[in-house]
C-alpha positions in Angstrom: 0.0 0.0 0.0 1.7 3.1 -0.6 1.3 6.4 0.8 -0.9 8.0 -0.8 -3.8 5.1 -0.6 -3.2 5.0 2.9 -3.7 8.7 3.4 -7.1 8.4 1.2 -8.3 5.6 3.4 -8.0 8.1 6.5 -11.6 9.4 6.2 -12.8 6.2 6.7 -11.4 5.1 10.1 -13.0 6.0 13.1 -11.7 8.5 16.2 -12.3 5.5 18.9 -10.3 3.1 20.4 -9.8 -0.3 18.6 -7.4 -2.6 17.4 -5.9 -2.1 13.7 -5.2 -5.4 11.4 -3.0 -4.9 8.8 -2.6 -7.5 5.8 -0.3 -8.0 3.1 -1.0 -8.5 -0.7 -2.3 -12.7 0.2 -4.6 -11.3 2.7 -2.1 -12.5 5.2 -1.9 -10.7 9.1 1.7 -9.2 9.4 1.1 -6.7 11.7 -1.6 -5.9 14.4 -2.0 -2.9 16.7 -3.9 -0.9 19.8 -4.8 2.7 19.6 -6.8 4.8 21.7 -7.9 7.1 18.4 -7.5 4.8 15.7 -7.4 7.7 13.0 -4.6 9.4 14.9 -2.6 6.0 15.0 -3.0 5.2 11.0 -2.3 8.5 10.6 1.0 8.3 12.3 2.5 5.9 9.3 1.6 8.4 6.3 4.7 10.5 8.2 7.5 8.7 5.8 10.6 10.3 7.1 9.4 10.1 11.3 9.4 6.1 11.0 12.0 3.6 11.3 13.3 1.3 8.3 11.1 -1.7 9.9 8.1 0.5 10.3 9.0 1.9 6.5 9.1 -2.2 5.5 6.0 -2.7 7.0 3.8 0.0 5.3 5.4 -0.7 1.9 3.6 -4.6 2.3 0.4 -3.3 3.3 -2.3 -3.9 1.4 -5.7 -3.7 3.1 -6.6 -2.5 6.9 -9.0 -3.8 9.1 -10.6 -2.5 12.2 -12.2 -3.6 15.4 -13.4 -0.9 17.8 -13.6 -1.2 21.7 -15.4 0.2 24.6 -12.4 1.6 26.0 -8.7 1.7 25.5 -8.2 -1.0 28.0 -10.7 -3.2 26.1 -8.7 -2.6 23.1 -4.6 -3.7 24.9 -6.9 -6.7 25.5 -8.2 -7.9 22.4 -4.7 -7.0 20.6 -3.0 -9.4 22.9 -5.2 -11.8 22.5 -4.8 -11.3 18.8 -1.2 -11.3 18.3 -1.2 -14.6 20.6 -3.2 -16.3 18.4 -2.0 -15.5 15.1 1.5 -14.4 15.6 2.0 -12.0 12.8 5.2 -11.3 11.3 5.7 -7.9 12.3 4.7 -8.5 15.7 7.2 -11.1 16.3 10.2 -9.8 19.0 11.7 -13.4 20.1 13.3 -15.0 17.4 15.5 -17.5 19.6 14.8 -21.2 19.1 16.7 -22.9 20.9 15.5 -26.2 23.3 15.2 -25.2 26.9 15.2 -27.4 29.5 12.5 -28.4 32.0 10.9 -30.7 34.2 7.7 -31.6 32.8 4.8 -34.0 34.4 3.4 -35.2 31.5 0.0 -35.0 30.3 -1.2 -38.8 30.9 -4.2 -40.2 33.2 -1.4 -41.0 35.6 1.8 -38.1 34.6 5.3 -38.9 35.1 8.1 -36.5 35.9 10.5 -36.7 33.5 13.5 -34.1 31.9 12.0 -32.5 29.2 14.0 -30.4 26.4 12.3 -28.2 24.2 10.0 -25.8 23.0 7.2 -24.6 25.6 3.9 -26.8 25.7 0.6 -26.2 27.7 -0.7 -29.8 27.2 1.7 -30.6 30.1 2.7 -29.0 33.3 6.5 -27.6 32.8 8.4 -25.9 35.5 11.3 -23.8 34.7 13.1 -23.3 32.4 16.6 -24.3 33.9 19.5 -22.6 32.9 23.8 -21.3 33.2 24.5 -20.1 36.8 27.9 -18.4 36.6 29.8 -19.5 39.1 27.1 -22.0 40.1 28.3 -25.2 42.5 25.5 -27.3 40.1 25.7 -28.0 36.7 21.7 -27.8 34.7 21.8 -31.2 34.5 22.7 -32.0 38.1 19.7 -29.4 39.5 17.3 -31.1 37.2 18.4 -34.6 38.7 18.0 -33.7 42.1 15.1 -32.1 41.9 13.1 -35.0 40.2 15.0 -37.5 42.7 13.4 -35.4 45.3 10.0 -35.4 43.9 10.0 -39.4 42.9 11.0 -40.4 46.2 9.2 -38.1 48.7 5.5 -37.9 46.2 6.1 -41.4 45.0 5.5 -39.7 41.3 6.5 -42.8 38.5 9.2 -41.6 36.4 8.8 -44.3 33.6 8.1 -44.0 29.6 4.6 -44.4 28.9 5.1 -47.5 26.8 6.8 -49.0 29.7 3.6 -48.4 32.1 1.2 -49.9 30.2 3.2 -53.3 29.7 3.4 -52.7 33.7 -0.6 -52.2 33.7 -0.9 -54.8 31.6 0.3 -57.9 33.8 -0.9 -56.1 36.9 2.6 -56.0 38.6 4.7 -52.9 39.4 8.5 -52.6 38.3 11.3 -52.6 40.2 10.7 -48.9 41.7 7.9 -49.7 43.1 9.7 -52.0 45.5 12.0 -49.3 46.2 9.5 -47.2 47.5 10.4 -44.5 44.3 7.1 -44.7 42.8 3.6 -45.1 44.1 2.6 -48.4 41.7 -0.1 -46.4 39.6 0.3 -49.4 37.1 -0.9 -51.8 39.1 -3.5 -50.6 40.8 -1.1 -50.0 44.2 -2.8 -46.4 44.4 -6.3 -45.1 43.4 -6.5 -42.3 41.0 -7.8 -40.0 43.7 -4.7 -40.8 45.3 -1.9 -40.4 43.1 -3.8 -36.9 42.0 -3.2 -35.4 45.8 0.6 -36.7 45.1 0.8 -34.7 41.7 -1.0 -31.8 42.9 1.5 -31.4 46.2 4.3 -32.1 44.0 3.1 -29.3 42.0 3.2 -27.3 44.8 6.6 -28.1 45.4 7.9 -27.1 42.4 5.9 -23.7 42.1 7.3 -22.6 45.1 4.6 -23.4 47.7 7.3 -26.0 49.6 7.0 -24.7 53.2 3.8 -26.8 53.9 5.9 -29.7 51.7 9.0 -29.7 54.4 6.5 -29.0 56.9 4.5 -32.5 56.2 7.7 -34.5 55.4 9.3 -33.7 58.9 6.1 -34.7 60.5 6.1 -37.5 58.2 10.1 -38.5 59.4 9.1 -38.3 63.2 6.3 -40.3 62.8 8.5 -43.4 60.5 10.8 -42.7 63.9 8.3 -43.3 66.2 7.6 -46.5 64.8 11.2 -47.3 64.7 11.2 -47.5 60.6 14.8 -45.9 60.6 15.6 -46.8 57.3 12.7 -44.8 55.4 13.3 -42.6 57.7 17.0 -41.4 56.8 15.5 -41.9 53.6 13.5 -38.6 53.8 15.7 -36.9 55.6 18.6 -37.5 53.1 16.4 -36.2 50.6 15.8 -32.9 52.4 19.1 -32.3 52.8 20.0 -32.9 49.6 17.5 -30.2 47.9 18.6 -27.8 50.3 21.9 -27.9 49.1 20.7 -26.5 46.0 20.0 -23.4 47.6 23.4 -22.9 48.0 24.2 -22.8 44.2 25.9 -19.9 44.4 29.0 -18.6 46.8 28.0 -14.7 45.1 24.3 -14.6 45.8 22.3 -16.3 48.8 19.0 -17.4 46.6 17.2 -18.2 49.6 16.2 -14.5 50.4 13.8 -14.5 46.9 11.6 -16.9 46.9 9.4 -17.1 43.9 10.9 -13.9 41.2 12.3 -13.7 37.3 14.9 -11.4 36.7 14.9 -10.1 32.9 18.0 -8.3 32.1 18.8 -6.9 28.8 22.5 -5.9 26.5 23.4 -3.2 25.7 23.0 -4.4 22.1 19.3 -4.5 22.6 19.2 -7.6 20.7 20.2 -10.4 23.4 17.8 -10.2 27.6 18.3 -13.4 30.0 15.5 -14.4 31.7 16.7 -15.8 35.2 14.4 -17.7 37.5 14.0 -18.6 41.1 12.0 -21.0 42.8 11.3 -22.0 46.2 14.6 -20.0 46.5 16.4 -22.3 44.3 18.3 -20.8 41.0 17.4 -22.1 38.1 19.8 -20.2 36.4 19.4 -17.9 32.8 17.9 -18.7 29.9 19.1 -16.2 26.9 17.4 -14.7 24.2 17.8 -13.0 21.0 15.2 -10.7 19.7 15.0 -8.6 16.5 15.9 -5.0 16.2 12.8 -3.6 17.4 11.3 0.4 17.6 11.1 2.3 20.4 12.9 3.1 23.9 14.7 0.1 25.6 11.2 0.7 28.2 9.5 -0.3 25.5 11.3 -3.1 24.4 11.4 -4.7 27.8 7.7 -4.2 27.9 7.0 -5.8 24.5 9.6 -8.7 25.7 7.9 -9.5 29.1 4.5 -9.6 27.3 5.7 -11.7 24.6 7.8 -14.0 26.7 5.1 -15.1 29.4 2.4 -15.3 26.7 4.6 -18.1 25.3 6.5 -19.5 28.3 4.8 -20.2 31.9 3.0 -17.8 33.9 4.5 -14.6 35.3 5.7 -15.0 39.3 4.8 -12.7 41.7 7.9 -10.5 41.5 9.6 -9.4 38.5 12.9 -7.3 38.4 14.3 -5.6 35.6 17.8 -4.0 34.4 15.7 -0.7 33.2 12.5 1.0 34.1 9.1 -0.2 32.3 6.2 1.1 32.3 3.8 -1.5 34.4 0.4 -0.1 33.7 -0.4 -2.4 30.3 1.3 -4.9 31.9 -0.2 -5.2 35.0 -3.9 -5.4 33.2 -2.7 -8.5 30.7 -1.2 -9.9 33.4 -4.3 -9.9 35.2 -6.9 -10.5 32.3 -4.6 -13.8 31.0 -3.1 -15.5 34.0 -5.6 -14.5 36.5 -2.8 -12.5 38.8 -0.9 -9.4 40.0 2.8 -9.1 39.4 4.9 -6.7 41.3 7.3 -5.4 38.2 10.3 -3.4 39.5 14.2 -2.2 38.6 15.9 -2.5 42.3 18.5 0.5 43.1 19.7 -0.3 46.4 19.9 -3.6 48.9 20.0 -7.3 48.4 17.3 -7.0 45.4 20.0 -4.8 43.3 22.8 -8.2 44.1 21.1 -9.8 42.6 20.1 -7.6 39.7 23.8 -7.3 39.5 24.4 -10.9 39.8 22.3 -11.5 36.5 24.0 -8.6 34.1 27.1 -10.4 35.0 25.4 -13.6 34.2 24.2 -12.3 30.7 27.6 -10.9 30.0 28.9 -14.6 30.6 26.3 -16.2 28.3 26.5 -13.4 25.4 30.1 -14.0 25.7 29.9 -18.0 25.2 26.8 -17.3 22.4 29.7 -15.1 20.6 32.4 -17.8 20.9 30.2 -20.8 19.5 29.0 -18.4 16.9 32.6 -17.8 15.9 33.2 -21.2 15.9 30.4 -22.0 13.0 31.1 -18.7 11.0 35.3 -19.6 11.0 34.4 -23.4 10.2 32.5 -22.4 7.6 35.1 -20.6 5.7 37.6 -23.6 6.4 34.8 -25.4 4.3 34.6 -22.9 1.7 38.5 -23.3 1.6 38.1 -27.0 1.7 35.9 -28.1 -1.3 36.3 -24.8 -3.5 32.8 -23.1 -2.7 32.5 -19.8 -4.7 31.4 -18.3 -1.5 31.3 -18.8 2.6 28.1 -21.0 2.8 25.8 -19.7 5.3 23.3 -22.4 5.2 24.3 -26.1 5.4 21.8 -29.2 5.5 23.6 -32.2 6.4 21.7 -36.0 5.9 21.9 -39.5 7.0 19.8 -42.7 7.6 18.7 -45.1 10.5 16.9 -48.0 9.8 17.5 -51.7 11.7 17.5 -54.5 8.8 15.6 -52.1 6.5 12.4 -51.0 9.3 11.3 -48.5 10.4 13.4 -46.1 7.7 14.3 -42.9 8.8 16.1 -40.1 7.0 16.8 -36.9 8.5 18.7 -33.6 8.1 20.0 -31.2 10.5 20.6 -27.3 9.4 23.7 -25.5 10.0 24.3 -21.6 9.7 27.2 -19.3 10.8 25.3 -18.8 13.8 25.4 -22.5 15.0 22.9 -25.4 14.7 18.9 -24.1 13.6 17.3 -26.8 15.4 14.3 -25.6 14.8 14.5 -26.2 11.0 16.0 -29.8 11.8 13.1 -32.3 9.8 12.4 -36.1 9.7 11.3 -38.2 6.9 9.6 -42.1 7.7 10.2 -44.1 4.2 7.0 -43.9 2.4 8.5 -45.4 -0.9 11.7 -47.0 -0.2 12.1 -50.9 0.5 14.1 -52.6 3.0 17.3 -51.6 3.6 18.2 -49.8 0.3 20.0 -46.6 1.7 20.2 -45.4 -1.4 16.6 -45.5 -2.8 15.9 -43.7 0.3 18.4 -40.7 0.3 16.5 -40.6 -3.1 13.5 -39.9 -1.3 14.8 -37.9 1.2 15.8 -35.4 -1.9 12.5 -35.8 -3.3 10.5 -34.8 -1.0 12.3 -32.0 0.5 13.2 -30.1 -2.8 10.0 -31.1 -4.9 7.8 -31.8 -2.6 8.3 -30.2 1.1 7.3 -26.3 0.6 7.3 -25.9 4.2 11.0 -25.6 4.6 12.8 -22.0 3.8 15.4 -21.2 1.7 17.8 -24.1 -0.1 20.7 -24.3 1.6 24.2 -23.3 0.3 25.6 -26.6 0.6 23.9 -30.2 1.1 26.6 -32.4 3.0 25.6 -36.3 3.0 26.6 -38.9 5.1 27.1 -41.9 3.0 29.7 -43.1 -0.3 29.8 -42.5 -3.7 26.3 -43.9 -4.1 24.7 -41.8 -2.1 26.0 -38.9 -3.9 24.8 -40.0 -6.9 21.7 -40.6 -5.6 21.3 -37.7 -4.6 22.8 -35.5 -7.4 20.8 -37.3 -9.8 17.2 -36.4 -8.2 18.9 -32.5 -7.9 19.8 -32.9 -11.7 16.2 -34.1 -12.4 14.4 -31.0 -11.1 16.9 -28.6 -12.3 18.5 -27.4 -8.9 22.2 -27.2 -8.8 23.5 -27.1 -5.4 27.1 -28.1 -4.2 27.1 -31.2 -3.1 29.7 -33.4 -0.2 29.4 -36.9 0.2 31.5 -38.9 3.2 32.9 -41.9 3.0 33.7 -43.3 6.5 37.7 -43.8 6.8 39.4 -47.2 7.1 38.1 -49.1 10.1 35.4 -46.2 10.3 38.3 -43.9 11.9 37.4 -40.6 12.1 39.8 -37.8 10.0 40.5 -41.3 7.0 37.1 -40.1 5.0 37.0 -39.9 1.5 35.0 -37.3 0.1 32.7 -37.2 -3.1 31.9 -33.6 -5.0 30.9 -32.9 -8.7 34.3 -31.6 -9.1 36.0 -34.4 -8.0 33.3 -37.2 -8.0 36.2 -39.6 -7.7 36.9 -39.0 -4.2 39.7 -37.5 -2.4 41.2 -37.0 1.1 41.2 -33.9 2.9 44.6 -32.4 4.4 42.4 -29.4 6.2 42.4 -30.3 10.0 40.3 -27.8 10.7 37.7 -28.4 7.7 37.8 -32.2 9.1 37.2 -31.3 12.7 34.6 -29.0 11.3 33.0 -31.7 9.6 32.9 -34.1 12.3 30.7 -32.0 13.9 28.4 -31.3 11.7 28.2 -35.0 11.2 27.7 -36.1 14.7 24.8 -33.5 15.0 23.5 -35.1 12.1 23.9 -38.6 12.9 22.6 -37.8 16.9 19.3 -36.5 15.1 18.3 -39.4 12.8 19.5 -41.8 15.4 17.0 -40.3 17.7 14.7 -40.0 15.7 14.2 -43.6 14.4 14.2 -44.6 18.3 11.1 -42.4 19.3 9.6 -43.9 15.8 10.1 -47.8 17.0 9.1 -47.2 20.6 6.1 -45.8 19.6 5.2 -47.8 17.1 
């Protein structure tokens, strides 16, 4: 839409509040807003020079407007978050990180199991975290995460098994071997009624959102009474496992946790492009979680604000305390807050006392992290010139799909590739392919396949890559540059050879230049490779697992 239509569709919006819906030329949302006049507000984008090269982007893919009016201004911050929640338009978007976090998740099952969960938020099931990088911290992620679900097996009794493995369990009507071992509560078999194991889940929920003082409170009355009747054992049990969660609160030599019970602190760089979210529960760290957002308009106020609204509509519910680096305006937030989670949080930027540690503690924390995100980044952008170097690319490749296959005596056929970029691994355009054509074992026919479908076939995935790198001879490479020949794309391609005695650094490698094969004498380049490969091989691998336990 250009300037001049918008201007001479002025006369037709209305001096109320509303919300604004603006769609591109295939009647797509890519942008929607709140205004309290929404003349004044449309108005405001016919002012070329005043706006920002996003907001200039925006305009010029505008096609058509829609409106919605409100009752009241209020009613309008409402419906636009509801709005932009649902349908995520592309101008809206501030997050763009992707990586897996890590949580502890009780699954969404008649009878849930806690389990370590990694990856993107879901509301089906109940997660609590995400955990994170403590600088300094005594505990590794993994090591919280362990302790914590220890804790909760053996003091709620809360089954930690696969699904598939509880309902062999319910099937013969006898419990495993943690039932014995007083770890889990036998839901399998019958050993506890539904109404039962429920209470367990709910006060284990409590436990891990932070209501834990009535927990300790029943497990010490619980240990004197085991005393009383002279069951020592179970006993020390317990009391081991107090002890043991309490250390966690200890994470830190720099910051004593304990004092903040239930808070997020969001800090953001001075780039504006990277904030750490770090949590606290029960007045255990959890650590920081990082996260890159685009460029975005507007005071660094305003892009906190955008960032907290964005980040809880996505991730779990806002705590009762928030602290931030930089002032924000609390108003808006305070009535979302309210209208979608049902609460009240306090939202403040500490200046003085133990609140502004630990403020403190955090910006250190993000330093840390940006500095380590910098580092890996470095890694993938100088590993991919060693490959340009490498196999003669006319340019630094800045996309990279590397396949492979997984299949056991030809079923359940998986193929699979991983992306690369000079940023690090995009995991979240890694994709999966069960063999719909291909027979047996033939790895060939179904690298085939693999190609098919993603280049002729597969429109959801972006771009094609710079380079495809493929695990597998000479025959897979002409497998595969023969269905890229067929539909017409030409795209460097690298097979691998594995070396003598599958050692790693002996591969021979296959390229249209040199479809003979050759070694490589780049150390770097082959390091690179490796992995690139190992990512690759770790996906398929996995994936063909979760396909045969399921089916």
């Amino acid at each position: 839409m250009s300037i001049e239509t918008l201007k001479n569709t002025l006369p037709e919006i209305p001096n109320l509040s509303g919300v604004y819906k603006m769609r591109d030329i295939n009647s797509t949302l890519i942008y929607i807003g709140k205004a309290k006049n929404l003349q004044k507000r449309v108005q405001s984008y016919t002012k070329i020079n005043e706006l920002s090269p996003k907001t200039r982007t925006l305009v010029e893919n505008v096609a058509s407007i829609e409106f919605e009016i409100t009752p009241t201004e209020k009613d309008a911050l409402i419906l636009e978050a509801s709005l932009i929640k649902k349908h995520q338009p592309k101008y809206n978007i501030l997050l763009k990180d992707d990586k897996s976090r890590q949580y502890i998740k009780l699954s969404n099952h008649k009878f849930p199991a806690i389990v370590r969960y990694r990856g993107k938020f879901e509301r089906k099931s109940s997660l609590f975290g995400p955990f994170g990088y403590i600088q300094g911290g005594k505990f590794s992620t993994n090591d919280t995460i362990k302790y914590i679900t220890t804790f909760v097996n053996k003091v709620f009794k809360i089954r930690s098994c696969k699904d598939s493995k509880f309902n062999i369990h319910q099937a013969c009507g006898k419990p495993c071997m943690e039932f014995q071992i007083k770890t889990c509560s036998g839901p399998c078999a019958g050993m506890i009624s539904k109404a039962d194991y429920e209470k367990s889940i709910e006060n284990a929920k409590k436990f891990l959102q932070g209501a834990d003082s009535e927990v300790y409170k029943n497990i010490k009355e619980k240990i004197t009474l085991l005393a009383q009747k002279e069951n020592f054992v179970e006993a020390e049990l317990l009391k081991n496992q107090i002890l043991s969660i309490e250390n966690l609160k200890s994470s830190s030599s720099d910051v004593n946790f304990t004092k903040f019970e239930n808070i997020d602190v969001i800090a953001i760089g001075e780039s504006l492009t990277k904030v750490e979210v770090f949590a606290i529960r029960n007045g255990y760290a959890l650590g920081g979680n990082l996260f890159e957002i685009h460029k975005h308009d507007g005071t660094i106020s305003e892009i906190l604000e955008a960032f907290i609204l964005e980040y809880y509509s996505k991730e779990n519910s806002p705590p009762k305390k928030i602290f931030t680096s930089h002032e924000v305006s609390t108003q808006n937030l305070k009535i979302l807050f309210k209208e979608l989670f049902g609460l009240t949080a306090e939202i403040t930027n500490p200046k003085q006392g133990e609140a502004k540690v630990l403020l403190d503690f955090v910006l250190t924390n993000l330093q840390f992290q940006i500095g380590i995100d910098a580092k890996e980044n470095n890694e993938f952008a100088v590993g991919m010139e060693h490959i340009r170097k490498a196999f003669e690319l006319d340019f630094v490749p800045n996309r990279v799909e590397i396949y492979d296959n997984s299949h056991i005596s030809g079923a359940f056929f998986t193929g699979a590739f991983v992306v690369a970029s000079q940023k690090g691994f995009e995991k979240s355009q890694y994709r999966k392919f069960n063999a719909k054509y291909s027979k047996g074992g033939d790895d060939y026919a179904m690298m085939a396949e693999v190609m098919t479908r993603r280049f002729a076939s597969d429109s959801s995935i972006g771009n094609f890559p710079d380079l495809l790198v493929i695990d597998g001879g000479l025959g897979q490479f002409h497998a595969v540059t023969r269905v890229l020949d067929e539909l017409g794309i030409t795209i460097p391609v690298v097979s691998i050879a594995k070396g003598r005695n599958r050692n790693a650094g002996n591969e021979t490698f296959f390229t249209r230049k040199n479809p003979e094969g050759f070694k490589l004498s780049n150390k770097q380049a082959l390091y690179f490779i490796e992995i690139l490969r190992d990512e690759s091989h770790r996906f398929v691998i996995t994936s063909h697992r979760k396909r045969r336990d399921k089916i």
